[in-house]
N, C-alpha and C positions, 0 to 999 in steps of 0.2 A: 531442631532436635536431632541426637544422634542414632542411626538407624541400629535396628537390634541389633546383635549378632545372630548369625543367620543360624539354624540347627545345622551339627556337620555330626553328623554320628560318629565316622573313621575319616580317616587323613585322607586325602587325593597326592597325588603327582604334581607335584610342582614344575620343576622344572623335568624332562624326561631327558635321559642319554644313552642315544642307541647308536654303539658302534665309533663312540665319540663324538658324535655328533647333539648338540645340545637344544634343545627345544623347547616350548612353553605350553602346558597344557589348558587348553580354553575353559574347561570346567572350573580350574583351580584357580584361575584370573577371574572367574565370573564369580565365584564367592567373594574374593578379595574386593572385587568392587563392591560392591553392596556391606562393605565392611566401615559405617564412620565414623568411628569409635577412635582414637588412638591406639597405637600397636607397641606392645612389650612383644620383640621380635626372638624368642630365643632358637637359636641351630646348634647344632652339635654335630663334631668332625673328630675323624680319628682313624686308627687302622681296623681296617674289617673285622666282623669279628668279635667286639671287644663286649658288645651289650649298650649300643647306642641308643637301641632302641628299646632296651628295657626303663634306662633312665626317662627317657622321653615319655614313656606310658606313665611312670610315677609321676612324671608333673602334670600329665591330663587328669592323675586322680582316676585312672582307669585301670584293668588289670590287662586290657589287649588293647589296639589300637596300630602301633607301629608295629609292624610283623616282625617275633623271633624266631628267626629259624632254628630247627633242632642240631643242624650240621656243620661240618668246617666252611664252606659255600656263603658266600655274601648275597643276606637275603636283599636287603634294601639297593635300588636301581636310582640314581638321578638325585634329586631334593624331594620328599615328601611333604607337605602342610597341612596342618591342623588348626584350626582356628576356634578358641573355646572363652567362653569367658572368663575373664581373672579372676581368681580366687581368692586375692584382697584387695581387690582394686575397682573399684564402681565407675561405671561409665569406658571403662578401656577391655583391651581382647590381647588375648593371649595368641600368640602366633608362634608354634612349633615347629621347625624345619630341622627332619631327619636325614641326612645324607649319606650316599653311598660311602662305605668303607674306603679307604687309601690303602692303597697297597694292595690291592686286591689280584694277584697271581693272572688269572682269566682275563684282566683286562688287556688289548692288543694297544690300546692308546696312552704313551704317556704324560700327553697335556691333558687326560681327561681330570685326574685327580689335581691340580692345579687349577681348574677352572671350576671344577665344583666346590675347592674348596673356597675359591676369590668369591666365588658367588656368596656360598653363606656368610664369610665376613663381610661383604658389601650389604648383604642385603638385613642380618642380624642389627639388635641391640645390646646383648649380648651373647658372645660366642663359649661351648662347653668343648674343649677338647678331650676326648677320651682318650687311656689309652688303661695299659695291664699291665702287671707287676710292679715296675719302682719306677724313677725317673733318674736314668742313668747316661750313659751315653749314647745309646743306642737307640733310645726314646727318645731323647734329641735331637737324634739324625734322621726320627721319621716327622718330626716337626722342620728340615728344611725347606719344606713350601716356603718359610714362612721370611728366607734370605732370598727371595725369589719375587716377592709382593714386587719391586720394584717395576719387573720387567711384565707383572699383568694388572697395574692400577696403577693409574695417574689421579690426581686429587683433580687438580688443576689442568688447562691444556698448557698454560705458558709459563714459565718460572716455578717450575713442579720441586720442590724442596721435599723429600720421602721423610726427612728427621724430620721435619717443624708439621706436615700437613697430614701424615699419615696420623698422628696423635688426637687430631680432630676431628676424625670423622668413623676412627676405629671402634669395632663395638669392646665392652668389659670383657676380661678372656678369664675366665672359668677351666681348670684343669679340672681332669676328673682321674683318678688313677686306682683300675680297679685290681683286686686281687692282691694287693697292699699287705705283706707282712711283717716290713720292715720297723724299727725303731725311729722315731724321729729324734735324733741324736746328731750335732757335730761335735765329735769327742766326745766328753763327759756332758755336754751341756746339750739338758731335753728341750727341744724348740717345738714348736707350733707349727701344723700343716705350713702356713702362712711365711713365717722364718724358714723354712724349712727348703719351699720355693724359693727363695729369695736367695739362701745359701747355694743352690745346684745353679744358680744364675748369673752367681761371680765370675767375672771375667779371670782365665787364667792367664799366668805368667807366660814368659816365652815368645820368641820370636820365631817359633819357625812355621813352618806352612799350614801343619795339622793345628796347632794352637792359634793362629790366626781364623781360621775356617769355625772351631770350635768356637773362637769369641764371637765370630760375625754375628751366629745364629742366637747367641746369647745378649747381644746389644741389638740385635732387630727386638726381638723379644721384650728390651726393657724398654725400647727407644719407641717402641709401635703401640705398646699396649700398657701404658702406665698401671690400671687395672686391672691386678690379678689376683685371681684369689684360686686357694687349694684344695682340695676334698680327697682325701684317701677312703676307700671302701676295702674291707674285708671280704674274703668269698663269700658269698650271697646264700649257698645252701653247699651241699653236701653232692659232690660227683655223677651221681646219680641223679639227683635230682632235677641238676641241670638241661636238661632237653627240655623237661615241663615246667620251667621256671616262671613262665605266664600265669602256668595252671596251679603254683602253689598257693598256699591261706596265709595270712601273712606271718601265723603263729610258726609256722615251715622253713620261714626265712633266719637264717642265724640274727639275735639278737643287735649283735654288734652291728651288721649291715644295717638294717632294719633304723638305726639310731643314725648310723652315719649318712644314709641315704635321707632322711627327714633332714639330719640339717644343710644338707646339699638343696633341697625341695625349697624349704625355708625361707634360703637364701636366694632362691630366684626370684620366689614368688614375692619378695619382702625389699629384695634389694634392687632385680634387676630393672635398667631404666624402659624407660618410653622413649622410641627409636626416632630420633630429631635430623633433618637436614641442617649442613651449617648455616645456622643463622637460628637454629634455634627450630623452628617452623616443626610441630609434632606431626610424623606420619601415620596418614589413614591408610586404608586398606587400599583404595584406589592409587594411590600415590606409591607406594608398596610395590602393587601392578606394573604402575608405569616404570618404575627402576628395572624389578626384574627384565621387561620388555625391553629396554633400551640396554642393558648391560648384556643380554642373549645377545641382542641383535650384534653391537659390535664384538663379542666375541667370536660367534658362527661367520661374519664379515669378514675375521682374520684382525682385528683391530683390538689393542688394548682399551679397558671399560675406562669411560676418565667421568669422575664424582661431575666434577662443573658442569661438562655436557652434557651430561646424564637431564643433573637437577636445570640447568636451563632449559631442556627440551620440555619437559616434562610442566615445570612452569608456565610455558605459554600456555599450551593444555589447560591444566588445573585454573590460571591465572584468569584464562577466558569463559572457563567453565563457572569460576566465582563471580564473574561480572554478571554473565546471564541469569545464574541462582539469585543472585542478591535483586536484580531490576525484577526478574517474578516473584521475589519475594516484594517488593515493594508494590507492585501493580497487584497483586492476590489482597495484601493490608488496604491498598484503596478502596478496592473492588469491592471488598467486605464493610470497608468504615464510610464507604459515601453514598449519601442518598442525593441522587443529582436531581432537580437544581438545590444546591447548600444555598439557605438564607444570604450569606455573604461569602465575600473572596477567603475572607479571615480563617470559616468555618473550613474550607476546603483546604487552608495550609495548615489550620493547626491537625486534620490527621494527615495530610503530605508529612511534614515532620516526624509523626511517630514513627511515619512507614521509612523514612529517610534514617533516622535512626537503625532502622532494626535490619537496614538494607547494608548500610555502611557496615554495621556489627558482623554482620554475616560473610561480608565478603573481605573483612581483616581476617577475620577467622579460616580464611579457608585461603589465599593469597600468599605467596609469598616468591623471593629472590626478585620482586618484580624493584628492581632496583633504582629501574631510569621511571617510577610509576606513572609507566606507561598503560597500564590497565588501569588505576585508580583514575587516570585521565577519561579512559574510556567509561569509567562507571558514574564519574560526572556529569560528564556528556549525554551519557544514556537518559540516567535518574532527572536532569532536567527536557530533556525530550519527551520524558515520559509524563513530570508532571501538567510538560505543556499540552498534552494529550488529554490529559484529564481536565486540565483548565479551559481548553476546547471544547470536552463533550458536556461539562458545567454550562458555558456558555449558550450552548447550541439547543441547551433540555432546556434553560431558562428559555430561552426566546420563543422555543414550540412552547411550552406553557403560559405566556405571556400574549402570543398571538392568537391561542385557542380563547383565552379570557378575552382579549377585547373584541374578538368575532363574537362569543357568545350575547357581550353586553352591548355591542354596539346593531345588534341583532333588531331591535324596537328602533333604535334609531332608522334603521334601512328600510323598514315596513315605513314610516312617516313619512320620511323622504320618498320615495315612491309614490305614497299618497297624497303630496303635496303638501300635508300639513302645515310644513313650514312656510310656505309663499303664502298663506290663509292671514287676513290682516293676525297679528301678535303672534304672527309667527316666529318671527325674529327671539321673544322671549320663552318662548318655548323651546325653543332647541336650545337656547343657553341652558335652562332648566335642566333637559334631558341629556346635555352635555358633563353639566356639574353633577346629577348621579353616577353619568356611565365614570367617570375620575374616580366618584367619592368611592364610588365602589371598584373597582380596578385595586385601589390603594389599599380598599379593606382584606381582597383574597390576598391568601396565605400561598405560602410556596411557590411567588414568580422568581425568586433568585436573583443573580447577577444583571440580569442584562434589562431588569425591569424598569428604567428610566429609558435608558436606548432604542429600546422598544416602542416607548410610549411617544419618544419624540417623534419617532420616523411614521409609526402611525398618524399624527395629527398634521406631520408635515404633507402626506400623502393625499390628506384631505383637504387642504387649502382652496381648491378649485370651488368647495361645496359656496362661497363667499358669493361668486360668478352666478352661479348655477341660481341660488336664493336671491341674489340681487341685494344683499341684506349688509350694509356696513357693520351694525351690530354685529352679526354673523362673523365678520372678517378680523373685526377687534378681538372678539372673540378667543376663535381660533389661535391670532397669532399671541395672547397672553399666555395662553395655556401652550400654544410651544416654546413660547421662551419660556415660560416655569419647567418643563420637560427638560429644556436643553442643558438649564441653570442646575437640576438634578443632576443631569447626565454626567456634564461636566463636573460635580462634587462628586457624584461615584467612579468616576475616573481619576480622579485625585487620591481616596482615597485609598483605592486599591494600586496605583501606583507606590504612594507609600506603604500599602501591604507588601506587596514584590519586595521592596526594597529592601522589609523587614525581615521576610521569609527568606530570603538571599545572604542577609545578614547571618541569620539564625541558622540555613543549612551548613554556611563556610564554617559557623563556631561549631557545630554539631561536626563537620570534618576534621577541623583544629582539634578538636577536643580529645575524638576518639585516635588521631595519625599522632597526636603528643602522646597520649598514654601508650601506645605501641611501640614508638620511636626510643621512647624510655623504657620500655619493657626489652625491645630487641637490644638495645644499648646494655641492659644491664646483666642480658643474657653473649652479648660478646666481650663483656669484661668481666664475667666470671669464667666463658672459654678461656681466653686470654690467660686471666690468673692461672686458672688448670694447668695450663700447658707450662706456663711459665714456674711453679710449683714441682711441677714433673721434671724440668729442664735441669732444675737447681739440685733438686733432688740426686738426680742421675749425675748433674756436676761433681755433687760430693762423693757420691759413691765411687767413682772415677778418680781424684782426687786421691780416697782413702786405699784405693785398690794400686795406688800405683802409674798410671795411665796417664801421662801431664799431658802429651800431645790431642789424644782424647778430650783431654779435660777441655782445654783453648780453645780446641773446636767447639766445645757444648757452650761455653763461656760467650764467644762470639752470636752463636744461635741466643742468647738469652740477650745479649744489648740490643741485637735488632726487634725482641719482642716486645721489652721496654718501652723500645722508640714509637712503635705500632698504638703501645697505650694510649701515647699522648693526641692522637689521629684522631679517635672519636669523634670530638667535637667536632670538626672540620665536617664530619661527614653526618652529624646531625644536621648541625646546620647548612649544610649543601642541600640534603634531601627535603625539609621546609623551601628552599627557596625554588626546587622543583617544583613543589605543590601549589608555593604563589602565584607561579606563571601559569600552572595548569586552572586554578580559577579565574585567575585575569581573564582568560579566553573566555573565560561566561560571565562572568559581575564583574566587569572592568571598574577600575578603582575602588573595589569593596575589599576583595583580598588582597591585596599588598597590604593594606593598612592594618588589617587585623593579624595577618601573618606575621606580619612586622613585629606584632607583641609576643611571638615566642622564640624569637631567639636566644632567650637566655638558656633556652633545654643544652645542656650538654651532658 
């Protein structure tokens, strides 16, 4: 089950920046972990100033939280976080990250505002950029961070393509543009926030240096962030007002604001997504942690952040941490579902399989990039080490129950023998007598378990001397019928529990088959709807380039779309590569069981 979300009254410090120097605060990582919910990640970035933090308090549904300051002075320091619960969304958490102002005059560092802003785009699922007045050119030139991405994020470490990989892993970019008193008008014709963006984004004519620069920032823009959406706001109150703009009721806030700010709200809380590694794999709070941690670290290091090494590192971590959860989650389900000694072998696999089940589920869910499944190996490994653990201590309860019963019954026997009884003429016939109770009854108690034939053999074997001892042929015929009956037991419960194994071996590989097919299909159908995404976007942006003018552009966008094409067709290759991983990895434990049933899924593609 998913852990609550933790109570956060007010935001903490996320990330801290003192002096340009970037840091991670252990408080705000220690909520983050304890956070396993999936995360709607939304940040907001823009020039100081603007009312970042005012918006940010409307989506907590609070009227304070992210501090506004009353003066020209940027209040907000570093990334701020908030973690609250969604507001439409059950079972997921809300993750607000308010950051410092750009542009901020005071600051002496000018890669700070470039790495705080890489930060909130890496670490965001959707990103709000603010800004004030119109979107003109000017505001576009405080958006050049953004022709800059290149040189502080790598997707990849090798064959780093920024058009094809940047589009995949970017969060939705949200303008926000406050104090808006503009017409949405080109020429005569009234357009849409939406249109309206889209028109200030046209690449312009020209060949010379300023027109080139101008387009750059305009085609990172289309090229990086397919989704974009626009929000104009009105001034919010009246001049005065402004200092206490926390402290007004909502009836205070001009109408118009008021209306445009809810459907800004709306749309977050409605639209914005749930913040996914590539490959799909939704992030927790703890996974969250680990990126910020790993993307600090290599920027303070002096190293560009790269997505792959991040999510690989971060992986083993997680990937190892799923194996361990999932085997305590299976040993806690035994621990709970067996009463040792179980009647039969049977009894002890049929809840092994529930817990195998619920172990396997647990640690797909929480597992991922583990590519070469190399942890699914390990959890294999584990989950039957552990059942043989249980199938040991089955063993081992049965046989101290089984040994305490025939001390008990064989207890009158030993008073006899002592007394000589048996050497007494009809002796002979009386120890068979008290031989066939101490059996009859043996056979009658309840709960000796697995090993109660094995048992019983090595007992009767251990007494064969008694034959010597008595002088008594009777005696020895005796004796050794009733061990061969013992042994002729032994030997069918060893058979039959043999073929238990076999069956429960059987039944764990299809219970792995079952659940790594529906995932394989599942991750399959979630990289070929990136795939289409991207490919949608490409085409898109062809035409527009295309209608704008642009041929040489266009070629190049053209090129980028046959190689994504070709990518399509790869899938299967690499479903069925990852099955034939998984066969080799059971082979090593049920040799000749898994290949064979493996065998029957390669038609997943």
């Amino acid at each position: 089950m998913d852990a609550p979300v933790l109570p956060m009254p007010a935001p903490l410090c996320l990330v801290n920046n003192r002096d340009g120097v970037l840091s991670l605060d252990p408080k705000a990582l220690a909520v983050l972990q304890e956070v396993a919910q999936p995360l709607v990640v939304v940040a907001i970035a823009g020039p100081y100033r603007t009312g970042k933090s005012f918006l940010m308090n409307r989506l907590a549904q609070k009227r304070s939280g992210f501090p506004l300051g009353p003066t020209v002075h940027a209040e907000t320091k570093g990334i701020w976080m908030w973690c609250l619960p969604h507001p439409r969304r059950q079972g997921v958490t809300l993750v607000l990250l308010d950051t410092e102002g750009l542009g901020d005059p005071k600051k002496d560092d000018d890669d700070s505002d470039a790495w705080i802003f890489t930060l909130a785009l890496l670490l965001s699922s959707t990103l709000v950029y603010n800004s004030i007045g119109t979107i003109d050119q000017r505001a576009l030139e405080q958006l050049r961070l953004v022709t800059e991405l290149t040189e502080h994020i790598r997707v990849r470490e090798e064959n780093d393509n920024p058009a094809s990989n940047f589009v995949r892993i970017f969060p939705g970019f949200v303008w926000t543009v406050r104090d808006f008193t503009l017409q949405l008008r080109a020429g005569e014709k009234a357009l849409s926030e939406d249109e309206y963006l889209e028109d200030v984004l046209r690449l312009q004519t020209g060949d010379g240096k300023k027109a080139k620069e101008r387009n750059e920032l305009r085609r990172c823009l289309r090229n990086f962030f397919p989704h974009r959406k626009l929000f104009t706001m009105e001034r919010p109150a009246a001049d005065a007002d402004l200092p206490r703009l926390e402290e007004l009721r909502e009836d205070e806030l001009q109408p118009g604001f008021r209306k445009q700010v809810d459907a800004f709200c709306r749309y977050i809380w409605e639209e914005a997504p749930v913040k996914v590694l590539p490959g799909g794999h939704e992030v927790t709070g703890s996974v969250l942690a680990g990126l910020a941690e790993k993307y600090v670290a290599a920027i303070t290091n002096g190293a560009v952040p790269c997505v792959e090494s991040a999510v690989t590192a971060l992986a083993r971590a997680e990937n190892k941490a799923a194996v361990e959860a999932a085997v305590a989650e299976y040993q806690r389900g035994m621990e709970q579902g067996l009463v040792l000694p179980t009647p039969s072998h049977s009894a002890l696999m049929a809840v092994h399989q529930d817990c195998v089940q619920r172990a396997i589920t647990l640690f797909l869910s929480r597992a991922f990039a583990d590519h070469e499944r190399q942890y699914h190996a390990e959890l294999v490994c584990k989950l039957e080490a552990a059942k043989e653990e249980f199938c040991q201590r089955n063993e081992e309860a049965s046989e101290q129950r089984c040994h305490a019963v025939l001390q008990e019954l064989w207890r009158d026997v030993e008073l006899r023998l002592q007394n000589g009884d048996y050497v007494a003429p009809g002796g002979a016939q009386l120890f068979k007598e008290d031989l066939d109770r101490v059996l009859e009854e043996y056979k009658r108690r309840p709960d000796k378990g697995v090993k109660a034939e094995a048992v019983l053999e090595v007992f009767l074997r251990e007494r064969e001397g008694l034959a010597h001892v008595l002088k008594a042929t009777e005696v020895q015929l005796e004796l050794a019928e009733r061990q061969r009956e013992a042994a002729a037991a032994e030997a069918e419960a060893a058979q039959k529990a043999a073929e238990a194994r076999l069956e429960e071996q059987r039944r764990t590989v299809e219970e792995h088959k079952r659940q790594l097919e529906q995932q394989l299909k599942e991750e399959q159908r979630a990289w070929l709807e990136e795939q289409q995404r991207v490919l949608e976007h490409h085409k898109k942006e062809y035409e527009a380039l295309v209608r704008e003018g642009f041929k040489r552009e266009a070629a190049a966008m053209q090129e980028l779309i046959i190689q994504l094409q070709k990518e399509n067709t790869e899938v299967g290759t690499w479903v069925s590569s990852t099955l034939n991983v998984l066969s080799n990895i059971f082979a090593m434990f049920l040799p000749g069981l898994a290949v064979k049933l493996f065998s029957r899924v390669q038609h997943v593609t």
